[in-house]
Backbone and ligand atoms as CSV (ligand in chain L), in Angstrom:
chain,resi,resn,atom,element,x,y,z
A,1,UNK,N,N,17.742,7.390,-14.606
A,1,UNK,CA,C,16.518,8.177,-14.360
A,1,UNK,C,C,15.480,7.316,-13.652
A,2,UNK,N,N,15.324,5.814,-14.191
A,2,UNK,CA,C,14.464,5.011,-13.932
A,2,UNK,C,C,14.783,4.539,-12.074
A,3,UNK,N,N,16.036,4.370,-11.881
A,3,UNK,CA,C,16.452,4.638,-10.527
A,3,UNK,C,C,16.483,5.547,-9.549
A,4,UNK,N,N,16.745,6.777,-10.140
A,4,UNK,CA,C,15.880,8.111,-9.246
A,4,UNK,C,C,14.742,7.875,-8.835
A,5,UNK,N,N,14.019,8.118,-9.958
A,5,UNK,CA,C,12.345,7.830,-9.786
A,5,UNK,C,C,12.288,6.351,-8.598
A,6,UNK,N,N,12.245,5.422,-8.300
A,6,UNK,CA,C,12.457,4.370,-7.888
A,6,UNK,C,C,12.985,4.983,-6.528
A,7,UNK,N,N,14.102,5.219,-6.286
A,7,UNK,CA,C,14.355,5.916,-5.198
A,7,UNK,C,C,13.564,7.029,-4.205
A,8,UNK,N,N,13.038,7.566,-4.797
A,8,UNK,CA,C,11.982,8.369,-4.597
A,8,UNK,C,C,11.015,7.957,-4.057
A,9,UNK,N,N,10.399,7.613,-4.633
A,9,UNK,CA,C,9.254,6.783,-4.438
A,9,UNK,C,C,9.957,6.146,-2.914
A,10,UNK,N,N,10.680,5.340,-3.065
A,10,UNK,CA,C,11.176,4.552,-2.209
A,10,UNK,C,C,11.133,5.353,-0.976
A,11,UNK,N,N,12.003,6.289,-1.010
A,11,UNK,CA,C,12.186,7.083,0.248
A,11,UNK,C,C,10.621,8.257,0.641
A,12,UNK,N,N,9.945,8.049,-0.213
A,12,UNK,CA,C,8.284,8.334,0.624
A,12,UNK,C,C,7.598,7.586,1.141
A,13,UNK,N,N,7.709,6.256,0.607
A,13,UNK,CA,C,7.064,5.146,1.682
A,13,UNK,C,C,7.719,5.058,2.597
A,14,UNK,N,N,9.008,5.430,2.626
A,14,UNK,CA,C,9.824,4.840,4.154
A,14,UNK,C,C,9.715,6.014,5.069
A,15,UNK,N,N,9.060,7.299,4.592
A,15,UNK,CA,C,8.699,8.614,5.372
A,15,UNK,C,C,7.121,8.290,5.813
A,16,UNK,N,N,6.561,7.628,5.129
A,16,UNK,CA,C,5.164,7.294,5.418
A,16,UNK,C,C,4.974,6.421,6.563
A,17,UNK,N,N,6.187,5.738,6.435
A,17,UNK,CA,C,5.424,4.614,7.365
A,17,UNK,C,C,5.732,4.955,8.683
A,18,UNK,N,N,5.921,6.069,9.364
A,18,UNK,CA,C,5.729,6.244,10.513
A,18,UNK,C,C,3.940,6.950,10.760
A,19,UNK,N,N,3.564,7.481,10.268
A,19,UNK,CA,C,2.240,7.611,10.137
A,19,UNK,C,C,1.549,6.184,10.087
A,20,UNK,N,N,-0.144,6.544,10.188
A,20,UNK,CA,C,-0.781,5.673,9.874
A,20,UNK,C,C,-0.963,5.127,8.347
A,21,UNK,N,N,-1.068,6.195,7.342
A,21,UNK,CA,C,-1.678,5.957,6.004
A,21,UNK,C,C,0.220,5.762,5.133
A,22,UNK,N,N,-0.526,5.196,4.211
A,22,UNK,CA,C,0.511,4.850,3.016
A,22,UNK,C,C,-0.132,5.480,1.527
A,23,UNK,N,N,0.197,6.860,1.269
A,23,UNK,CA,C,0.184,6.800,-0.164
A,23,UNK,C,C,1.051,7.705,-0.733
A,24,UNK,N,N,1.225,6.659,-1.853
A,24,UNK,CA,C,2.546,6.816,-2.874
A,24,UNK,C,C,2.051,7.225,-4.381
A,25,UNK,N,N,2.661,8.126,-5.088
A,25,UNK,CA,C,2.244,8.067,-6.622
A,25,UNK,C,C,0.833,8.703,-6.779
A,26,UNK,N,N,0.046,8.947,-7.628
A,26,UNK,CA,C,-1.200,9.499,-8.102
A,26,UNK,C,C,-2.492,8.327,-7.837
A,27,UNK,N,N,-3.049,9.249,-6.901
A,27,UNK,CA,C,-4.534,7.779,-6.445
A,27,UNK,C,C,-5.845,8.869,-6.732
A,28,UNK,N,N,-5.384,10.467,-7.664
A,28,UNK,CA,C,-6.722,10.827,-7.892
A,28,UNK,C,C,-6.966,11.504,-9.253
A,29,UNK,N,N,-5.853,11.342,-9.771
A,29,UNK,CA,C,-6.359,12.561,-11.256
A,29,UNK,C,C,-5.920,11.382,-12.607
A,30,UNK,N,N,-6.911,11.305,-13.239
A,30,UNK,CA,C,-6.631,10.367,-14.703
A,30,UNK,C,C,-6.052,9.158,-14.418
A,31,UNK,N,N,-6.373,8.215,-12.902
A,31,UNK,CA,C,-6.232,6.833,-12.865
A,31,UNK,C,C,-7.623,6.263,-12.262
A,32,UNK,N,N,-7.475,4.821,-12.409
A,32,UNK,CA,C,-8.693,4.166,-12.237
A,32,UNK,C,C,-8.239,2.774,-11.055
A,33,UNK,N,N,-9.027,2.610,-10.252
A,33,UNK,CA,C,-9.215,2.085,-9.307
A,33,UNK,C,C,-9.389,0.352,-9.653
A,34,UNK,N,N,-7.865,-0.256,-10.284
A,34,UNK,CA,C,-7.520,-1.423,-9.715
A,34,UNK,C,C,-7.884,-2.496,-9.402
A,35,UNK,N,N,-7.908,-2.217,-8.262
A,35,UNK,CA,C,-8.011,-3.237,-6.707
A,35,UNK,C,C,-8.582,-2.295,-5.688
A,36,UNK,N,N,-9.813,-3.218,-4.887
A,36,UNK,CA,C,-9.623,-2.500,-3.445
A,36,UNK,C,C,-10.161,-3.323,-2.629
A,37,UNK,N,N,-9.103,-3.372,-1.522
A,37,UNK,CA,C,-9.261,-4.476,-0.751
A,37,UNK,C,C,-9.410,-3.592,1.072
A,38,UNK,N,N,-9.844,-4.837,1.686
A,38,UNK,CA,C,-9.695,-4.793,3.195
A,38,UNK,C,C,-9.004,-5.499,3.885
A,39,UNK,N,N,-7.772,-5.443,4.649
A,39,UNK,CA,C,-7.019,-6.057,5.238
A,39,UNK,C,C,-7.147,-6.291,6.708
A,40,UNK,N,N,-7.666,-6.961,7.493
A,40,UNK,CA,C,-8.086,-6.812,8.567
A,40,UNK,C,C,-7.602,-8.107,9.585
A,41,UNK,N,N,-6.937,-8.005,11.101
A,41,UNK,CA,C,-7.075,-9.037,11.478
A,41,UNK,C,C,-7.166,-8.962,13.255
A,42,UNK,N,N,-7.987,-9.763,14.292
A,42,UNK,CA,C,-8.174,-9.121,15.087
A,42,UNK,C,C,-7.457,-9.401,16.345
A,43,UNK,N,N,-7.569,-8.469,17.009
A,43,UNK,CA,C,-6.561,-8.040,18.182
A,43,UNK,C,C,-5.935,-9.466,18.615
A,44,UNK,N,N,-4.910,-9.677,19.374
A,44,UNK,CA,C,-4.754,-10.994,20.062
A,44,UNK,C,C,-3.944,-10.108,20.943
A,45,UNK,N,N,-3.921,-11.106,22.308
A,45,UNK,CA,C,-3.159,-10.545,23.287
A,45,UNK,C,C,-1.802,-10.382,23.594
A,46,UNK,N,N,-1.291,-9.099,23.763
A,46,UNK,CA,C,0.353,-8.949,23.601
A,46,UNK,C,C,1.031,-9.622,22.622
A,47,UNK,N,N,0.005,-9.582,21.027
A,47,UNK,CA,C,0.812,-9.823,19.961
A,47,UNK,C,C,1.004,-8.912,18.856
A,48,UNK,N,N,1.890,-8.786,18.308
A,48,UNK,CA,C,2.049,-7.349,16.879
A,48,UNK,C,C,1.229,-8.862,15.763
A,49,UNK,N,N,0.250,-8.273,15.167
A,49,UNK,CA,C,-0.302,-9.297,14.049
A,49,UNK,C,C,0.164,-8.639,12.785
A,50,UNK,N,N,0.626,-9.654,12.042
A,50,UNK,CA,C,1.435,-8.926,10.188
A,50,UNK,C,C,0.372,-9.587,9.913
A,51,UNK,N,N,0.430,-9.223,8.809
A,51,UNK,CA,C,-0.427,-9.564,7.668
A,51,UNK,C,C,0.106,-8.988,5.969
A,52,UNK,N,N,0.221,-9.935,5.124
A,52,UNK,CA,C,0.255,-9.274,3.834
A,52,UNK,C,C,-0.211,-9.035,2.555
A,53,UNK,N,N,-0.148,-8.457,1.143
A,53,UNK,CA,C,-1.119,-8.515,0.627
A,53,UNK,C,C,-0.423,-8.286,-0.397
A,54,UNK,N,N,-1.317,-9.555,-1.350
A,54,UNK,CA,C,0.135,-9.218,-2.986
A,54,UNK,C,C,-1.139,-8.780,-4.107
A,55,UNK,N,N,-0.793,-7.441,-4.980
A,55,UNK,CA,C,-1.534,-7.584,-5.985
A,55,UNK,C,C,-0.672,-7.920,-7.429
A,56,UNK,N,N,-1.342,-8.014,-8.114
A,56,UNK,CA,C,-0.689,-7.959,-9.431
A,56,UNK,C,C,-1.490,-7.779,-10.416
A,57,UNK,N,N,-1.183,-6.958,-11.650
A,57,UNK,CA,C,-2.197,-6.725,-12.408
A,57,UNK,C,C,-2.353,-7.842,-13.215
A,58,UNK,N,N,-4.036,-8.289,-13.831
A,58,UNK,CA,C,-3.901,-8.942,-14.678
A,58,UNK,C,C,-3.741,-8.843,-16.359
A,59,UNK,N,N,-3.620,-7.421,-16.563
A,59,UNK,CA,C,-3.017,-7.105,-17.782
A,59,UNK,C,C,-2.150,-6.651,-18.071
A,60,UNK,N,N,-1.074,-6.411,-17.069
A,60,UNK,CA,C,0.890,-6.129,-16.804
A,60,UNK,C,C,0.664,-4.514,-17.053
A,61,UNK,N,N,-0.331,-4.021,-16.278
A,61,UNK,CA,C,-0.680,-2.640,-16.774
A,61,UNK,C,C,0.398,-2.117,-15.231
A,62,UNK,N,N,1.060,-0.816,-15.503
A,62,UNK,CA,C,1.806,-0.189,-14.188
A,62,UNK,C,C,1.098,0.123,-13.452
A,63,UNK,N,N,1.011,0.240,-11.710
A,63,UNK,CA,C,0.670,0.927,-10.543
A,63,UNK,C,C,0.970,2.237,-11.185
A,64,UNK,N,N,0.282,2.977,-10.758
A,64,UNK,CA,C,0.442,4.718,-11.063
A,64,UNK,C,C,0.733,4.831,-9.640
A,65,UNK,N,N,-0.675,4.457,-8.254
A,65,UNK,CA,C,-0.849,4.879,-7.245
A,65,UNK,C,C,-1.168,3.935,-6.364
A,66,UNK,N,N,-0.574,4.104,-4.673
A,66,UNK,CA,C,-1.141,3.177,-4.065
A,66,UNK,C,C,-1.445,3.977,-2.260
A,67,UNK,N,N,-3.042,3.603,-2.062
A,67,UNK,CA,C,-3.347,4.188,-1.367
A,67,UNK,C,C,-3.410,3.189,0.275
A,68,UNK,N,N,-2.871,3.426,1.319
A,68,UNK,CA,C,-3.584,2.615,2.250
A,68,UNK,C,C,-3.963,3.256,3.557
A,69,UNK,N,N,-5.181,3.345,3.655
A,69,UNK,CA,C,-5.301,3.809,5.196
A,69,UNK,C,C,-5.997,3.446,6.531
A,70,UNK,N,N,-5.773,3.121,7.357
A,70,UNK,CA,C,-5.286,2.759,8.771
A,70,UNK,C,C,-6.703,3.069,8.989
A,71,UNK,N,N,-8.071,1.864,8.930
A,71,UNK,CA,C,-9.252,2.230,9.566
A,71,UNK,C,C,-9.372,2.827,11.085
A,72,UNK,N,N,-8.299,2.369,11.778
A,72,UNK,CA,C,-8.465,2.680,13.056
A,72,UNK,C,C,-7.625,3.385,13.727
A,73,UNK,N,N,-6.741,3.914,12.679
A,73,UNK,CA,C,-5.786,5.037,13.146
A,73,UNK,C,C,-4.632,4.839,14.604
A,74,UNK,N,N,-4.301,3.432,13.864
A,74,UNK,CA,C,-3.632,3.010,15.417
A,74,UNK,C,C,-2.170,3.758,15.243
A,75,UNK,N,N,-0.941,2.519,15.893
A,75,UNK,CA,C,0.255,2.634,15.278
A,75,UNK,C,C,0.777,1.647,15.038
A,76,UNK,N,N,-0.040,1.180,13.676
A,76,UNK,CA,C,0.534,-0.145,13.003
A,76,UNK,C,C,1.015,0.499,12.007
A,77,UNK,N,N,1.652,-0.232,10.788
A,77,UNK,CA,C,2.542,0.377,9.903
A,77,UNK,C,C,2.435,-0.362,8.772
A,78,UNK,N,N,2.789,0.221,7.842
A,78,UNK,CA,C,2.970,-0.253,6.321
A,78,UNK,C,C,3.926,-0.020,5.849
A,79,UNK,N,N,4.137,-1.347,4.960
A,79,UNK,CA,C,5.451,-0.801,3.855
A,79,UNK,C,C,4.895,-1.363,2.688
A,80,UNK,N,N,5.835,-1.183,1.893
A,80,UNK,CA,C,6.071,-1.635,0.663
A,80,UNK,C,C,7.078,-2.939,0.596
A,81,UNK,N,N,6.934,-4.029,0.172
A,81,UNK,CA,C,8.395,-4.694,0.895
A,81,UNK,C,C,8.763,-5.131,-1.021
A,82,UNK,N,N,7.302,-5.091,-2.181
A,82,UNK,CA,C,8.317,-5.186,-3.422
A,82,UNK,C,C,7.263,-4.397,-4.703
A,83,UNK,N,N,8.015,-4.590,-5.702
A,83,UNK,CA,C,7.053,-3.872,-6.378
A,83,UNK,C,C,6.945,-2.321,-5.799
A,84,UNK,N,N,5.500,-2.291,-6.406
A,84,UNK,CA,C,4.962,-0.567,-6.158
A,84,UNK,C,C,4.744,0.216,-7.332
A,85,UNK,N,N,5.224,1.405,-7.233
A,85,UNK,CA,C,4.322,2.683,-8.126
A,85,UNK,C,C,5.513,2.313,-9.537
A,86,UNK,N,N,4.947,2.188,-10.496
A,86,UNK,CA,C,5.733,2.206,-11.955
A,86,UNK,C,C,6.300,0.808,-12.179
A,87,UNK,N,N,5.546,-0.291,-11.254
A,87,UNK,CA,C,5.496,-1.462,-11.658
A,87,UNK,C,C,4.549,-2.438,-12.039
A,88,UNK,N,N,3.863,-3.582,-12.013
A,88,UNK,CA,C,2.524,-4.118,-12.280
A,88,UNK,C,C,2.294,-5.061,-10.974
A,89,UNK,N,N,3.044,-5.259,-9.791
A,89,UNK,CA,C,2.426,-5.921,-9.027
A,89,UNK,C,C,3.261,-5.087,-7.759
A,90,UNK,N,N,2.218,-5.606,-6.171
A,90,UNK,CA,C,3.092,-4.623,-5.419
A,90,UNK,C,C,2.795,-5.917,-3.882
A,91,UNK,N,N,3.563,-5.612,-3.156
A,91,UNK,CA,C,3.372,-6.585,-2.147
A,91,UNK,C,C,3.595,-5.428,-0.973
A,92,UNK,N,N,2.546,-5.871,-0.278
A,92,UNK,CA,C,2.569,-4.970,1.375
A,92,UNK,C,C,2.343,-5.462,2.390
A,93,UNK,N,N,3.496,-5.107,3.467
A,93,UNK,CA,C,2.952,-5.796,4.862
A,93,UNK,C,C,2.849,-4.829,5.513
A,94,UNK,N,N,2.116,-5.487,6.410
A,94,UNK,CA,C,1.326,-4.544,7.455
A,94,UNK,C,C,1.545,-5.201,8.959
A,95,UNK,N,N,1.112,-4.234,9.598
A,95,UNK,CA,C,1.921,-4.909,11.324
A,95,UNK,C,C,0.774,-3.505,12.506
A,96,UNK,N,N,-0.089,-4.824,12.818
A,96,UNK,CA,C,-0.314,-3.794,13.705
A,96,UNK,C,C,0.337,-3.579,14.945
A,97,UNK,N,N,-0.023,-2.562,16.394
A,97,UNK,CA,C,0.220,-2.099,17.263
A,97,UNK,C,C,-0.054,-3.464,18.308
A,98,UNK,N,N,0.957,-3.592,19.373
A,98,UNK,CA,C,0.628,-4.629,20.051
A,98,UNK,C,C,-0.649,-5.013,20.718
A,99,UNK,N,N,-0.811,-6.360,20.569
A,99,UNK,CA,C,-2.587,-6.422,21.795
A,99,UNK,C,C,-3.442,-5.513,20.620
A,100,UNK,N,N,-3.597,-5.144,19.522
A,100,UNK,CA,C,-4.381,-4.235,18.826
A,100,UNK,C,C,-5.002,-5.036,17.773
A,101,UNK,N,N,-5.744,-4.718,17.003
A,101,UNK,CA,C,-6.333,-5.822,15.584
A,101,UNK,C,C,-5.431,-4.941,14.823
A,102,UNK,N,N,-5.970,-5.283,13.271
A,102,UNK,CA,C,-5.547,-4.676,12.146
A,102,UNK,C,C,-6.814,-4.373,11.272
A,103,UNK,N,N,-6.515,-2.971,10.696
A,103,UNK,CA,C,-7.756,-2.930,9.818
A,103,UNK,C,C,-7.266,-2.158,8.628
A,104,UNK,N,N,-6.663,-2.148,7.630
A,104,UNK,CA,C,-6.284,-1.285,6.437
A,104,UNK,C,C,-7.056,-1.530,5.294
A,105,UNK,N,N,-7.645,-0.488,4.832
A,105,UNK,CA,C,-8.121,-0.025,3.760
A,105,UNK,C,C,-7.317,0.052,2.500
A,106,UNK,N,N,-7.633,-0.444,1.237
A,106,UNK,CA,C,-5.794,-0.699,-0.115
A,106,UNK,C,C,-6.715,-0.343,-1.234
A,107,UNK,N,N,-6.089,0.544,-1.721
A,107,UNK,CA,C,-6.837,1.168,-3.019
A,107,UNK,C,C,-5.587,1.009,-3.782
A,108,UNK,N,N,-5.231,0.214,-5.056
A,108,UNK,CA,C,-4.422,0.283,-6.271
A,108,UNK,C,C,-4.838,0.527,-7.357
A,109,UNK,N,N,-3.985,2.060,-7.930
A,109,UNK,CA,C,-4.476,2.707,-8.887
A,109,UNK,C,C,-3.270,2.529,-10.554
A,110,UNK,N,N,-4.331,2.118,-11.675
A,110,UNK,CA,C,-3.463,2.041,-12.731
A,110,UNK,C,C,-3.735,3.490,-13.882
A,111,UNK,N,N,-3.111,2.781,-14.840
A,111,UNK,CA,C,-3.894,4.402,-15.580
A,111,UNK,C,C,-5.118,3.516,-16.228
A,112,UNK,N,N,-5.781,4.461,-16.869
A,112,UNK,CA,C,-6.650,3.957,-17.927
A,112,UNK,C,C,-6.568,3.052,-19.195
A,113,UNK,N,N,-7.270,2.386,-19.555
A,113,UNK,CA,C,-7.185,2.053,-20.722
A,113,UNK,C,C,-6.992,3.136,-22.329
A,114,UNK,N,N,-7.605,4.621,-22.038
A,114,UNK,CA,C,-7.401,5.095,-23.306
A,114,UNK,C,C,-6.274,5.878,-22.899
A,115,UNK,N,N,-5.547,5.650,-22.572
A,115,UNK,CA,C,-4.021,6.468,-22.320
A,115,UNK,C,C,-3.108,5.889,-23.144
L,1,NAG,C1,C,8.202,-0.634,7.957
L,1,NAG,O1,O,9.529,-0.119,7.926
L,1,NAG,C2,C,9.894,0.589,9.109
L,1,NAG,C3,C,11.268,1.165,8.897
L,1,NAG,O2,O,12.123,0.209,8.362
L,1,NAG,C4,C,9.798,-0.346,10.324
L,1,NAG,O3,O,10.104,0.359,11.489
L,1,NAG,C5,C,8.393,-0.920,10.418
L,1,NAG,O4,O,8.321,-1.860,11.468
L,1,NAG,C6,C,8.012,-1.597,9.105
L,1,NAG,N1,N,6.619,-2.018,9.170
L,1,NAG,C7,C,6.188,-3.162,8.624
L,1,NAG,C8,C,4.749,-3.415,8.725
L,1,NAG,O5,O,6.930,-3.946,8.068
């Protein structure tokens, strides 16, 4: 079951990432806001710039949700490369569009404490 779920998940980030935005799992009803970061890096010439970003919780509490979206709406991309939704830490790279910067917006959502 725990592998379905996992799979799942799996195969929506890998549908996502042709779009700009990345979100996976619940980022609005009865979770709380994590982490939120800015990922940003700027243009260089005729280069794709990665960049990555590791969270991890500091109380081994699960990701419920993870939100990321593309300040500038290019066609850079996101994945998931470990971790993610129904785990406690998640690692993401990001890649922008050639000759382009990078700018992603990362909202990681856990549940609450009175749950
Ligand atoms: C994300 O995965 C897709 C499909 O495997 C790939 O085309 C894309 O380059 C990857 N993006 C990043 C930032 O790793």
């Amino acid at each position: 079951m725990r592998a379905i779920i996992l799979l799942f998940v799996l195969t929506i980030s890998l549908y996502c990432a042709d779009g700009d935005h990345l979100v996976v799992g619940n980022v609005a009803d009865r979770v709380v806001l994590a982490d939120h970061a800015t990922a940003e890096y700027n243009a260089f010439p005729f280069m794709k710039r990665v960049k990555y970003y590791f969270f991890s919780s500091p109380d081994n509490k699960k990701i419920q949700g993870i939100q990321v979206l593309d300040n500038l709406h290019s066609k850079a991309s996101v994945n998931i490369t470990a971790g993610g939704v129904g785990h406690s830490f998640v690692n993401l790279r990001m890649k922008s569009e050639r000759g382009k910067g990078l700018s992603y917006d990362i909202g990681i959502y856990v549940s609450p404490d009175f749950q």
